[in-house]
DSSP file (Angstrom, degrees, kcal/mol; ACC not computed):
  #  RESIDUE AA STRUCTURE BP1 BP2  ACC     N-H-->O    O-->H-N    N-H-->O    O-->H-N    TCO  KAPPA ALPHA  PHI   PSI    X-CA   Y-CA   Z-CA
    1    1 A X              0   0    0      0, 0.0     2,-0.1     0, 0.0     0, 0.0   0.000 360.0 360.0 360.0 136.6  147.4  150.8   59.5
    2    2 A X        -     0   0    0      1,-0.1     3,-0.1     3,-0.0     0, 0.0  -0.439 360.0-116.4 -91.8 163.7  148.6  148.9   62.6
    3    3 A X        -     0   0    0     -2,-0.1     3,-0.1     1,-0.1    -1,-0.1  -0.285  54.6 -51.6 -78.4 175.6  147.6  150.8   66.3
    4    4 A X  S    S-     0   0    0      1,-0.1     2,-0.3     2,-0.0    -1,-0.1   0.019  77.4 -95.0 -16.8 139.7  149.9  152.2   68.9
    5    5 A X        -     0   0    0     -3,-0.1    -1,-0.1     1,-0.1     3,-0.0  -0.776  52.6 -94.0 -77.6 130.9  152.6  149.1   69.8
    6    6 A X        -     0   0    0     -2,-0.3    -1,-0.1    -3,-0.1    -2,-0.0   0.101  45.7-101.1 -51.8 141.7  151.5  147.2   72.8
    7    7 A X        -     0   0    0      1,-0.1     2,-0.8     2,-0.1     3,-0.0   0.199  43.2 -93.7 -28.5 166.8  152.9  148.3   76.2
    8    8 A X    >   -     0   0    0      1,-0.1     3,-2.5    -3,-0.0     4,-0.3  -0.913  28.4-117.9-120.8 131.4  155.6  146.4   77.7
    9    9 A X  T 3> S+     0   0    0     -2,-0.8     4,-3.5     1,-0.3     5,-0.2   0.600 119.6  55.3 -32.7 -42.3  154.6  143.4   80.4
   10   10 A X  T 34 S+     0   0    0      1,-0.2     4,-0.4     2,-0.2    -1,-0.3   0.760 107.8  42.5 -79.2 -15.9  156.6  145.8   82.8
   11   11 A X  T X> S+     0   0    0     -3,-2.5     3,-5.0     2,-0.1     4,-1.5   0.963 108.7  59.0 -65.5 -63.6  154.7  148.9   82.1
   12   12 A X  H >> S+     0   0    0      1,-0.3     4,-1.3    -4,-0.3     3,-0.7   0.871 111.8  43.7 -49.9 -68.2  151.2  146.9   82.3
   13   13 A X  H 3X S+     0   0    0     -4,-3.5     4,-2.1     1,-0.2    -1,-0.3   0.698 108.0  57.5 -66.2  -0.3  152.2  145.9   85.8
   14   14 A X  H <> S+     0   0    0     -3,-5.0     4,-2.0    -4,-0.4    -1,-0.2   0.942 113.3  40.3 -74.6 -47.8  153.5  149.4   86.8
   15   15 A X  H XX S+     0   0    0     -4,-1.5     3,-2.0    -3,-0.7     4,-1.7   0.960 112.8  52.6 -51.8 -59.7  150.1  150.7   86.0
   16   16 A X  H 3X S+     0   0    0     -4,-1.3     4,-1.6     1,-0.2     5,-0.3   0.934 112.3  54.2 -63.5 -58.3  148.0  147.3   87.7
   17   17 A X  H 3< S+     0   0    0     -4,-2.1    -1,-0.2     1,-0.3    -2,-0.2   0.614 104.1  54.5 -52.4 -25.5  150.4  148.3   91.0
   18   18 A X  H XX S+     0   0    0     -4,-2.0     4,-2.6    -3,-2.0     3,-2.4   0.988 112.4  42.3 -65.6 -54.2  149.1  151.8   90.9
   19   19 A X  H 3X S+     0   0    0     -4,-1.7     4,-0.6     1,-0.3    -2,-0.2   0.666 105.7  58.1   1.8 -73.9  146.0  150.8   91.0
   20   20 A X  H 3< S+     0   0    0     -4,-1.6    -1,-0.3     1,-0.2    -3,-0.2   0.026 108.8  45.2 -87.8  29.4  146.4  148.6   93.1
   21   21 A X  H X> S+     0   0    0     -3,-2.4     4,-3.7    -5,-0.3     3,-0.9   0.479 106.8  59.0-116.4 -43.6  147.7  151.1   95.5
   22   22 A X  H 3X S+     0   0    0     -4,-2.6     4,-1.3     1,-0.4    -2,-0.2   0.752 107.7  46.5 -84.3  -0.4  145.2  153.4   94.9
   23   23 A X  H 3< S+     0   0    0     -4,-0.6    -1,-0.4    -5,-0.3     4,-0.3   0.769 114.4  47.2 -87.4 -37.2  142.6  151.0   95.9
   24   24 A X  H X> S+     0   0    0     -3,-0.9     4,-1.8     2,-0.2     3,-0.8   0.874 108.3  51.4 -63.1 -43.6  144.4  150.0   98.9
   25   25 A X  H >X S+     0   0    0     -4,-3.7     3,-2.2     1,-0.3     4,-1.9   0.999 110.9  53.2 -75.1 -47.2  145.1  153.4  100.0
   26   26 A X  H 3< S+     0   0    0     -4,-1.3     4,-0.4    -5,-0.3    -1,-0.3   0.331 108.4  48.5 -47.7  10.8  141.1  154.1   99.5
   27   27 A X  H <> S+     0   0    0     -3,-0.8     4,-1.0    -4,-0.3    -1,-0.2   0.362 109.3  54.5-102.3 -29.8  140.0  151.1  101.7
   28   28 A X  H <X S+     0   0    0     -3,-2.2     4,-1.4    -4,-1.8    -2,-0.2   0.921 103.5  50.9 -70.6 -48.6  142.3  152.3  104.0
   29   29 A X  H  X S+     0   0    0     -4,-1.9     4,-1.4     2,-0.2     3,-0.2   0.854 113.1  47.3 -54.6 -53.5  140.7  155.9  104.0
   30   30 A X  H >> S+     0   0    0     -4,-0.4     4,-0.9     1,-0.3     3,-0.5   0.982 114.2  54.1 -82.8 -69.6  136.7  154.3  104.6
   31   31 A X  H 3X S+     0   0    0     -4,-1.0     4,-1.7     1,-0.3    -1,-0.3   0.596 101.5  43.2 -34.0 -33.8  138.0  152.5  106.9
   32   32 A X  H 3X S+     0   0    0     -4,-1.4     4,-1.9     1,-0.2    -1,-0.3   0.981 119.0  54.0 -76.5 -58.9  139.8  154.7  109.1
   33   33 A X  H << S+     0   0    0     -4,-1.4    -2,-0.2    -3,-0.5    -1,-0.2   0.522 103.8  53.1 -37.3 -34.4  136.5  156.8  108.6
   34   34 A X  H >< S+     0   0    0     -4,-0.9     3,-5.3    -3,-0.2    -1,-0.2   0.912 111.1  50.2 -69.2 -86.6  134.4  153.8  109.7
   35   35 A X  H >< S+     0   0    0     -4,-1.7     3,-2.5     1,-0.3    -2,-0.2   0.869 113.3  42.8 -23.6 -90.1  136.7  153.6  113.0
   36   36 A X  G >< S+     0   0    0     -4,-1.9     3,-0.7     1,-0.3    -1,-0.3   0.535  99.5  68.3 -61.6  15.3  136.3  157.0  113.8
   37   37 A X  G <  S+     0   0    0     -3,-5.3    -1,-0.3     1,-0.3    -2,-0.2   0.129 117.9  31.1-115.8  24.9  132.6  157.1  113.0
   38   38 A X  G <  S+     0   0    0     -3,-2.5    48,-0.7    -4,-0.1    -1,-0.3  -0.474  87.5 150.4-150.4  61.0  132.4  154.7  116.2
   39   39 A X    <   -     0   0    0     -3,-0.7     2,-0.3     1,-0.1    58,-0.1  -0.613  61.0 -95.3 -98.8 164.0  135.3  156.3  117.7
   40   40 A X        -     0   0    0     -2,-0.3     2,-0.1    10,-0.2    -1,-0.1  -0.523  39.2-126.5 -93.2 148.3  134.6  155.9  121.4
   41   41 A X    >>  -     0   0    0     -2,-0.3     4,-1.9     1,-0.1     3,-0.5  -0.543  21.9-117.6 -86.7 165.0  132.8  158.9  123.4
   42   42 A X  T 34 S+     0   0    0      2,-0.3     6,-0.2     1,-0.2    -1,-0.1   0.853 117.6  66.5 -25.5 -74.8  134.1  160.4  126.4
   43   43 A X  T 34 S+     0   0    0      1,-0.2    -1,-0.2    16,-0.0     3,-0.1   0.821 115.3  31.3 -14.8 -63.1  130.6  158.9  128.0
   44   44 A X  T <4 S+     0   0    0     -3,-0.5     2,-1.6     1,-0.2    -2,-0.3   0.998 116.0  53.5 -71.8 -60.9  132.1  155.4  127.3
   45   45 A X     <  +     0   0    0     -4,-1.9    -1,-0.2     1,-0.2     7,-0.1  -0.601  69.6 166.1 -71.6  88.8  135.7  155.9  127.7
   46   46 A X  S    S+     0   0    0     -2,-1.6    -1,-0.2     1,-0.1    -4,-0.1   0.871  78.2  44.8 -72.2 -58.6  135.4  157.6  131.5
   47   47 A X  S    S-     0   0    0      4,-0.2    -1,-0.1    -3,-0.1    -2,-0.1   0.413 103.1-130.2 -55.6 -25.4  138.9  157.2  132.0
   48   48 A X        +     0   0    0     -6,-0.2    -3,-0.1     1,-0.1     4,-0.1   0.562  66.4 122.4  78.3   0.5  140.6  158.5  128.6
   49   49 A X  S    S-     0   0    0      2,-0.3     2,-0.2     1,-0.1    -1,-0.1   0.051  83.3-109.0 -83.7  20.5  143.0  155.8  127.6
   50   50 A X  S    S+     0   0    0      1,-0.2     2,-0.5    -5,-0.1    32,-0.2   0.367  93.0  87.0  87.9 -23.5  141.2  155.3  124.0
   51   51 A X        -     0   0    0     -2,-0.2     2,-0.6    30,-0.1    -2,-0.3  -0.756  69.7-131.9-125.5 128.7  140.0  152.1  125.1
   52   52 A X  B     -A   80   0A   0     28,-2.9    28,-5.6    -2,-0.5     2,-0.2  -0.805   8.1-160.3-115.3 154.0  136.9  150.4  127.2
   53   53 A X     >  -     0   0    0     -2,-0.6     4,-9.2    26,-0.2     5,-0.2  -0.503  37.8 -93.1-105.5-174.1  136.9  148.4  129.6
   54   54 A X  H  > S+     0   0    0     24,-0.5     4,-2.1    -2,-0.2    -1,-0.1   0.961 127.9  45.9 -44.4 -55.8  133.4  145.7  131.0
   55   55 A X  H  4 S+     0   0    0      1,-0.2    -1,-0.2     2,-0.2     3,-0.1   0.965 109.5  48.5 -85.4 -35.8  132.6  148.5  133.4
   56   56 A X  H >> S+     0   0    0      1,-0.2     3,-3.5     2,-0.1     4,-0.8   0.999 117.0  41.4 -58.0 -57.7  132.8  151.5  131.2
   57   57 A X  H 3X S+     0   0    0     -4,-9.2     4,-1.0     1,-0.2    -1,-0.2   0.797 106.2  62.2 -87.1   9.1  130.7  150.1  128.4
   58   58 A X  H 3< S+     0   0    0     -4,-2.1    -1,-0.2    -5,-0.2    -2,-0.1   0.236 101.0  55.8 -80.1  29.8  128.1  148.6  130.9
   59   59 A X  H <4 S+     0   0    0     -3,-3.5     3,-0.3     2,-0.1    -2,-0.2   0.807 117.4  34.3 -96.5 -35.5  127.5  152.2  131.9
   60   60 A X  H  < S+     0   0    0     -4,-0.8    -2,-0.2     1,-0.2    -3,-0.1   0.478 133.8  30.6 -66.8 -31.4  126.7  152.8  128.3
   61   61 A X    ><  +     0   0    0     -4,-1.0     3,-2.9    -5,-0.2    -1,-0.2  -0.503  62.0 178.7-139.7  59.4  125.1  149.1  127.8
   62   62 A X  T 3  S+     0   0    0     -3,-0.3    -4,-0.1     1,-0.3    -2,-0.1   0.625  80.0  61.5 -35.8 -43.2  123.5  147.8  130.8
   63   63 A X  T 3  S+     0   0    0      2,-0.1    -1,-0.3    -3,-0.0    -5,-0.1   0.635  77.8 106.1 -66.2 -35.2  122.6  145.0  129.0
   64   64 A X    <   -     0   0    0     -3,-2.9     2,-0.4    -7,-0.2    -3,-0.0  -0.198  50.2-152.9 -61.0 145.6  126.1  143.3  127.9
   65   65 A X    >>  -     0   0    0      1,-0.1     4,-2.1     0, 0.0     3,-1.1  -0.900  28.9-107.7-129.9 169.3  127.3  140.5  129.4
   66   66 A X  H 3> S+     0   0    0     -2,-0.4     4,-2.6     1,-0.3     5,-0.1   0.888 115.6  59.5 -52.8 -34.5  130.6  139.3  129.9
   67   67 A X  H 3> S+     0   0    0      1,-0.3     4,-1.4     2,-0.2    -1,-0.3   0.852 114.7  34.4 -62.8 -40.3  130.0  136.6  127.3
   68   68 A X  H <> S+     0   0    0     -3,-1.1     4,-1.4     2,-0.2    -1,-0.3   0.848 110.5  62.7 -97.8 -19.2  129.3  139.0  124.6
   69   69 A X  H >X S+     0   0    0     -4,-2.1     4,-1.2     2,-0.2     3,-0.8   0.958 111.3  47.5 -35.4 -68.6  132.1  141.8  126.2
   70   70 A X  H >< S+     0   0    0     -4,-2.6     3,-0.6     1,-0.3     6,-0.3   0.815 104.0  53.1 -32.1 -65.1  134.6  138.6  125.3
   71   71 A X  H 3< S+     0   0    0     -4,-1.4    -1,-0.3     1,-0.3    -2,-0.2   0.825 117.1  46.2 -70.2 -36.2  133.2  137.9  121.6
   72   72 A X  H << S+     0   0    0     -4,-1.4     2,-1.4    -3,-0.8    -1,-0.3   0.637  97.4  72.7 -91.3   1.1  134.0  142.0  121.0
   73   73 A X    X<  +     0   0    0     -4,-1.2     3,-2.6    -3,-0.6    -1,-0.2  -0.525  67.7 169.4 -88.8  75.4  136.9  142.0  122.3
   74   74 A X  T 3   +     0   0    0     -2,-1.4    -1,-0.2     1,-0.3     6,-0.1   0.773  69.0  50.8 -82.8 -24.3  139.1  140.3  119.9
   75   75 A X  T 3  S-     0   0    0     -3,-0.2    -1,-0.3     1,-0.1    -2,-0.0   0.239 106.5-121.1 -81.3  10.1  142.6  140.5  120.6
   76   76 A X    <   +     0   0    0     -3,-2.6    -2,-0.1    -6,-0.3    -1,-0.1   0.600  67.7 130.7  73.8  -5.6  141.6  139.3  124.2
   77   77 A X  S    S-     0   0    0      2,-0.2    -1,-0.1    -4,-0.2     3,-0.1   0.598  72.8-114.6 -54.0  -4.3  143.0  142.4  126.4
   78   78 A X  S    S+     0   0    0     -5,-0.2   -24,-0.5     1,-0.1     2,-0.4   0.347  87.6  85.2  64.9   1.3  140.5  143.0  128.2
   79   79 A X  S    S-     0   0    0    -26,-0.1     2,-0.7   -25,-0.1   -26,-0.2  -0.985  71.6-120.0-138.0 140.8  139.8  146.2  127.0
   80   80 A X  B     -A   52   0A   0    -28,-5.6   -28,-2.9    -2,-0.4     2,-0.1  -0.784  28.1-152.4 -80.6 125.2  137.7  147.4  123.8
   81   81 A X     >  -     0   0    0     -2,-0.7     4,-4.3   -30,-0.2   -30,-0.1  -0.382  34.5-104.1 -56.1 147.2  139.2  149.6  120.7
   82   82 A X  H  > S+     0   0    0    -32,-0.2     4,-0.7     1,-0.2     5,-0.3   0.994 124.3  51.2 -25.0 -76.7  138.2  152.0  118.3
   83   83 A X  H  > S+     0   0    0      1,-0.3     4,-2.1     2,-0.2    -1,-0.2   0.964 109.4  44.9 -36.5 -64.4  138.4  149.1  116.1
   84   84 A X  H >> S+     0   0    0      2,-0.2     3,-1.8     3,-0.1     4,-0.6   0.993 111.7  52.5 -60.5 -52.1  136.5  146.7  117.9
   85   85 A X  H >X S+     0   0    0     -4,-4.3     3,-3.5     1,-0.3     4,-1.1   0.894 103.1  55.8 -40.5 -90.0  133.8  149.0  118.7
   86   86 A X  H 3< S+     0   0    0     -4,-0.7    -1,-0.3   -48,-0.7     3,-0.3   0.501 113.6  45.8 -34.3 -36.8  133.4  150.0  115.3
   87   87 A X  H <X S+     0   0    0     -4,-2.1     4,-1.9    -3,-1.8    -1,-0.3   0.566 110.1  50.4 -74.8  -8.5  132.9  146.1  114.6
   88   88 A X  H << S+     0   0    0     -3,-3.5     6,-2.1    -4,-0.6    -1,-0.3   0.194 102.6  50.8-116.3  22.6  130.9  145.4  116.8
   89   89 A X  T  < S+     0   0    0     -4,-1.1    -1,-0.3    -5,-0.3    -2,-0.3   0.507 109.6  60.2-125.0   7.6  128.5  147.9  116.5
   90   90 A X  T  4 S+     0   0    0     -5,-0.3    -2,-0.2    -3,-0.2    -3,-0.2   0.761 107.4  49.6 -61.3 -54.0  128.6  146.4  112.3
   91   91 A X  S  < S-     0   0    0     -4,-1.9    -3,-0.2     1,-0.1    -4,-0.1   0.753 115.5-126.4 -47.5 -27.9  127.5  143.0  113.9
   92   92 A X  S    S+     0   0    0      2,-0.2    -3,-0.2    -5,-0.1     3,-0.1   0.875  75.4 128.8  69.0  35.5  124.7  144.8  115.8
   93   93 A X  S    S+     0   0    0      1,-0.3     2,-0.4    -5,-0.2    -4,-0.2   0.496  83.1  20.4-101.5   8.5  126.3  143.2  119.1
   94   94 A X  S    S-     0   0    0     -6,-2.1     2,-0.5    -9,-0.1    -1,-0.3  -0.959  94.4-117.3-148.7 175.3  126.2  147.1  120.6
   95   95 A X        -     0   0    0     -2,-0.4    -6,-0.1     1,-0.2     6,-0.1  -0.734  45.2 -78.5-113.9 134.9  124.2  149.5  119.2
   96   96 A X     >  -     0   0    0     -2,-0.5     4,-1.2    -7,-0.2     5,-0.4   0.011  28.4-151.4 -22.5 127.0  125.7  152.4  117.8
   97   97 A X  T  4 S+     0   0    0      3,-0.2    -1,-0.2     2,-0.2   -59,-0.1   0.421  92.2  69.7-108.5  -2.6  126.9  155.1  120.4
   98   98 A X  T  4 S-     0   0    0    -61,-0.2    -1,-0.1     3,-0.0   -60,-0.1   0.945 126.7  -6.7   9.6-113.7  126.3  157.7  117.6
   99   99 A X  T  4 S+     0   0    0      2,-0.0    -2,-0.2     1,-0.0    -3,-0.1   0.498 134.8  49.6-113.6   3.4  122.7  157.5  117.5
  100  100 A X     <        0   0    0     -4,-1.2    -3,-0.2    -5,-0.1    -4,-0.1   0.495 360.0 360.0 -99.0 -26.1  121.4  154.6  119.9
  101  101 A X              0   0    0     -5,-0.4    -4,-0.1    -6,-0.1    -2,-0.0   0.422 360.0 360.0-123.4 360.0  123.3  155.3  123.1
């Protein structure tokens, strides 16, 4: 007795496109979790705009120098993001403001 008759190319890829949303939108979700689990403190961010600048996080990281302030700062603004922070405390170029700082 033959099985079920196969699906039809345009179902199979409605199903892979849930999927593949519902993978997207979870990667989206750890990330954003990631971010905010190095969301920048009040300690760093002195000022309150979301963002640090060279002098806020060398109150926080005596030790940075401009040269490595530069390499986390990628979109070049002069100022660090959520976003950056969070990568650059992945890299281990600042130490977690979490539990380290």
């Amino acid at each position: 007795m033959p099985g079920p008759e196969p699906q039809s190319m345009m179902d199979c890829l409605t199903l892979i496109g849930k999927n593949v949303n519902s993978v997207t939108l979870a990667a989206a979700f750890v990330t954003t979790v990631a971010i905010s689990a190095h969301a920048m403190s009040a300690e760093i961010d002195t000022d309150g705009d979301g963002m640090a600048s060279f002098a806020e996080l060398q109150v926080s990281y005596p030790e940075l120098t401009e040269e490595v302030f530069g390499e986390i700062d990628t979109n070049g603004d002069g100022l660090v993001d959520d976003e950056e922070m969070a990568i650059a405390v992945e890299l281990g170029n600042l130490a977690d403001p979490e539990t380290d700082a």
